[in-house]
Backbone bond lengths (Angstrom), bond angles and torsions (degrees), N, CA, C in turn:
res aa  C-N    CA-C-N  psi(-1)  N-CA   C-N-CA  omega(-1)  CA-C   N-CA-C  phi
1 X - - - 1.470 - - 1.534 109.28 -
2 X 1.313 107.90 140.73 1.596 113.73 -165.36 1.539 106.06 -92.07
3 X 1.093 147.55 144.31 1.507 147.06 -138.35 1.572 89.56 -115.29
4 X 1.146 121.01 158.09 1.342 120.83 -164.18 1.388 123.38 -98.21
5 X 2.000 107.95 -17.29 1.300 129.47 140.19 1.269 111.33 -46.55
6 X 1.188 112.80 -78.46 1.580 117.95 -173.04 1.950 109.53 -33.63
7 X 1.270 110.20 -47.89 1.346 113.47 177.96 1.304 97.41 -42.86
8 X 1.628 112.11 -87.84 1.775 125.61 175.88 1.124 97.65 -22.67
9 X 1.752 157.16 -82.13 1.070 138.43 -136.88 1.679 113.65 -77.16
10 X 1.495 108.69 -29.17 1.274 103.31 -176.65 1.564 113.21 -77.60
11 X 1.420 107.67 -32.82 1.752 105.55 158.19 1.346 114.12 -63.40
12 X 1.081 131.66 -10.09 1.784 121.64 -173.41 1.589 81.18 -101.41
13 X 1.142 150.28 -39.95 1.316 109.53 179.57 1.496 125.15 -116.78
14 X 1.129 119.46 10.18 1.678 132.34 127.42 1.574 98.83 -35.63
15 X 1.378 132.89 -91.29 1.397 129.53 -157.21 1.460 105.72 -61.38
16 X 1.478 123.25 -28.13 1.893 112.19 -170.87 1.370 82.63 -81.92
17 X 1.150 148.58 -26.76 1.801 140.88 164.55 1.011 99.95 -29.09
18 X 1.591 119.65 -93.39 1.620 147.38 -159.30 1.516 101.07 -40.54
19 X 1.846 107.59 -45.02 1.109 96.81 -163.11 1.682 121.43 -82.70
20 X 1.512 117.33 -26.95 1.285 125.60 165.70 1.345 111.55 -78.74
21 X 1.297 137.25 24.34 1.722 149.28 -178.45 2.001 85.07 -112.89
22 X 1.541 109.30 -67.50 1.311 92.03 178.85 1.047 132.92 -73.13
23 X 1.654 123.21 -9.58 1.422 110.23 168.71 1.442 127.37 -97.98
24 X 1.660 96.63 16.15 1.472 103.03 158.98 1.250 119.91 -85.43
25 X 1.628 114.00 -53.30 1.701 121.61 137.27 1.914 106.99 3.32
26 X 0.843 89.31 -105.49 1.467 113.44 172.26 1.306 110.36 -17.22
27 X 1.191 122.72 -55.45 1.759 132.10 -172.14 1.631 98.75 -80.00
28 X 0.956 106.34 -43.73 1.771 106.04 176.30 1.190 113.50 -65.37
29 X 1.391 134.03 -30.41 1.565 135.21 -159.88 1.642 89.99 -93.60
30 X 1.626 116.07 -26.92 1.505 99.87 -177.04 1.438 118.87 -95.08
31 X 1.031 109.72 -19.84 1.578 127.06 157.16 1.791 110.13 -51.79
32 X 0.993 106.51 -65.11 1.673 96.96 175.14 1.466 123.13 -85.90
33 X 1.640 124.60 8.28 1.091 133.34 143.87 1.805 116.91 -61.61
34 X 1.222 85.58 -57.44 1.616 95.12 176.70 0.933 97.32 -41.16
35 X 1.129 134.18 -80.32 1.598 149.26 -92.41 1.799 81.84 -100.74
36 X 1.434 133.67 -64.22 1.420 142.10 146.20 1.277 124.05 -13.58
37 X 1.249 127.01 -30.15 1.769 138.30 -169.08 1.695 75.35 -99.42
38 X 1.357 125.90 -74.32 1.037 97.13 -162.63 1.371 139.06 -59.85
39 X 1.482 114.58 -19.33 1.286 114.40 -155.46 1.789 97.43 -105.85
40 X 1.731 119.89 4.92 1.290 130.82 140.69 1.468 113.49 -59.81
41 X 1.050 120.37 -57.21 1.296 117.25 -169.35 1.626 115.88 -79.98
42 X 1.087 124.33 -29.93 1.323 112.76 166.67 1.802 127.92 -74.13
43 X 1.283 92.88 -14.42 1.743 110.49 175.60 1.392 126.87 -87.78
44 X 1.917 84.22 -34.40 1.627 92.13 -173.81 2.249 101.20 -98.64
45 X 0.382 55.25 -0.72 1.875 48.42 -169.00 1.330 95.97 -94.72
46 X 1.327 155.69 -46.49 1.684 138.21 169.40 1.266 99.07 -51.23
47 X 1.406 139.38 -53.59 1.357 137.35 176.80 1.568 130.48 -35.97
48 X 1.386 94.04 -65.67 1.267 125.00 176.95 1.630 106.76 -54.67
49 X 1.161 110.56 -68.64 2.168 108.68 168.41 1.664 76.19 109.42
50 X 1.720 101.13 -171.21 1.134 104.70 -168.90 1.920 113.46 -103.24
């Protein structure tokens, strides 16, 4: 029989998983957002003129 802590703990770190999986997600998608805004704007604005 599985202890009812044991349940709780294996869901508490099942979910701090999921959840530091998506906020790496997250950190990556803004990292290459960034990274895109910038490299629009330094390409596109000499082009573009004023």
């Amino acid at each position: 029989m599985i202890d009812k802590r044991d349940a709780v703990a294996a869901a508490g770190l099942l979910t701090l998983a999921v959840g530091l999986s998506l906020i790496s997600a997250a950190l990556s998608l803004i990292v290459v957002g960034a990274v895109l805004l910038c490299v629009g704007l330094f390409y596109g604005l000499p082009t573009r003129g004023p």
